[in-house]
C-alpha angles and dihedrals in degrees: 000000000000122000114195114207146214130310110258088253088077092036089066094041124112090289104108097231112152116230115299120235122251083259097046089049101048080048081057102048096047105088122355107232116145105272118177120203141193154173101221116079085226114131111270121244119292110281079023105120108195127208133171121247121220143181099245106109092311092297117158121210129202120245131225115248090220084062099055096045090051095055108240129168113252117205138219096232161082090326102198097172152351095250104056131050103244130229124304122283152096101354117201129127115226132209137178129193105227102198089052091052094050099050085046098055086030125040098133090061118079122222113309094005110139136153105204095181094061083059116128122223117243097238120195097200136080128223098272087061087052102045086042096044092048089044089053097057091047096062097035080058099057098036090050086056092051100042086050093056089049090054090045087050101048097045081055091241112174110202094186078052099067147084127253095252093047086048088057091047098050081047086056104047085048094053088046092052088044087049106047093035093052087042090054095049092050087046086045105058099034088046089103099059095066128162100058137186108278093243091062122100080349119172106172116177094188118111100003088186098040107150093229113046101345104168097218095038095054083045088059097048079045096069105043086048094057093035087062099039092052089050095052087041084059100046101049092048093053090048090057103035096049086208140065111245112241108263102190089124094051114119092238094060091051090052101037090104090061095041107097094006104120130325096262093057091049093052089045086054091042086054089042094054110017092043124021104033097038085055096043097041099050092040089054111036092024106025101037104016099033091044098050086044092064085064098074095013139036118276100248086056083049090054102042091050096041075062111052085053086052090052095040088048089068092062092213106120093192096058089046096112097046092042092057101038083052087048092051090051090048087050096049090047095057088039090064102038109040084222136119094198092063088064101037088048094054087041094053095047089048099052098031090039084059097044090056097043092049084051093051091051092050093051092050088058095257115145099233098181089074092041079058100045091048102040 
């Protein structure tokens, strides 16, 4: 939990409190809330909560009231744990007065009122790491792509040559390399910033139907909220257009031959769509690029963005609108939750939902290439 502290005004006032380090000061110019500060170890004043500042990427650390009470010196510094002082340094207690900070960010709210969606991450980075880091991506995307066709050449691997199950399972080995490899470079260059703040990058598996921010019941609401939202999308679109855009590029119509083939290479396709994309993709455009976004906009601008790049990463121009209405219901889900499994779970209903209805049409002798072309 980050507390921002006072404007240097009250920093040079009559507390002696010594000079504050480059990292403590950019901690206290980050918010304004009222932030009192002081040499001595003694309990702050009553409604006064008192935590300790180090230089560990501007974390705060409570302090023990026994410590308090006992006098000990607190120190400015790497704070490892609870039990020992930690190393010398600059020495000050800090308290904040949490009420008064609240009235102060929010007076147009009355008691209790929160919006917990509209939150902003507490993002360690700064915008090099996230231009690099979505650069990155970018290019081990693509290399992986060419490095996998010289492997598939020089095995002498013909693809017009297989079958359909060995085409699934060629899909799949090449969505587990682009995966793992883009996973890597985003844990890579954000490597140095550990520890982070427990809601980034967060995929917490406890009380999936918590009323409040279950990960699998707001999954759920996910769904038949984007759901809604595409059809209307649709609808309206083709209201307006008078004519359905050409979807000869979409990912469905490339893999229609293997839709409805066999069962493995339904389960192959499942594992392509439900599994690896949904959790390369959220982790990616929400987890990693909407994240880092809260940290100069509001959250609802960082969603909204974060989902435009997820739409225009498809490279399907046609699907562009549902894509990104679909990408602005997977953002607002992780806003709320905190959560990366709330999007990645409504992302993988949605693709493999879409991949075993198609199949069951197929199998039932529909011709699903024109229900395509027309839908």
């Amino acid at each position: 939990m980050m507390f921002p502290s006072i404007s240097s005004s009250l920093l040079q006032s009559s507390l002696p409190i010594p000079r504050l380090s480059a990292a403590s000061e950019t901690l206290f110019k980050r918010n304004h809330a009222f932030i009192s500060c002081r040499r001595d170890a003694t309990v702050p004043e009553k409604g006064f909560h008192p935590f300790l500042l180090s230089s560990n990427r501007e974390k705060t650390f409570p302090i023990r009231p026994s410590l308090l009470e006992s006098n000990e010196i607190l120190g400015f510094g790497n704070w490892k744990t609870t039990s020992s002082v930690p190393k010398p340094g600059f020495r000050f207690v800090c308290s904040y007065d949490a009420k008064e900070e609240s009235e102060r960010n929010f007076p147009e709210k009355g008691p209790g009122f929160e919006w917990p969606i509209f939150e902003r991450w507490d993002v360690p980075w700064e915008g090099q790491t996230v231009v690099l880091t979505m650069i990155a991506c970018g290019i081990s995307f693509v290399l992986t792509g060419f490095v996998e066709a010289s492997v598939t050449s020089y095995l002498g691997l013909q693809i017009v040559n297989l079958g359909a199950d060995e085409k699934a399972e060629l899909l799949f080995v090449d969505q587990f390399i682009v995966t793992a490899v883009v996973l890597g470079v985003i844990y890579g260059l954000t490597k140095s910033f550990q520890p982070l703040p427990d809601d980034i990058f967060c995929y917490k598996w406890k009380e999936p139907f918590n009323l409040q921010k279950g990960w699998l019941l707001w999954a759920v609401l996910g769904i038949v909220v984007a759901f809604l939202a595409i059809a209307l999308t649709g609808a309206a679109l083709a209201l307006f257009n008078g004519e359905t855009p050409e979807r000869e590029k979409d990912a469905l119509i490339i893999l229609l031959p293997l839709i409805g083939s066999s069962s493995i290479s339904t389960a192959y396709l499942v594992g392509i769509t439900g599994v690896l994309a949904p959790v390369l993709e959220e982790t990616l455009f929400r987890g990693f690029l909407m994240v880092s976004l809260t940290k100069w906009l509001p959250t609802s601008v960082s969603v909204i963005i974060s989902a435009a790049a997820f739409a225009l990463a498809h490279l399907t121009p046609g699907e562009f609108p549902q894509l990104f209405v679909l990408g602005t219901a997977l953002g607002f889900s992780y806003a709320y939750t905190r959560n990366l499994l709330t999007p990645i779970t409504i992302h993988a209903l949605w693709n493999s939902g879409v991949i075993l209805i198609l199949t069951f049409l197929q199998l039932q002798g529909y011709d699903i290439r024109d229900l395509l072309q027309g839908s």
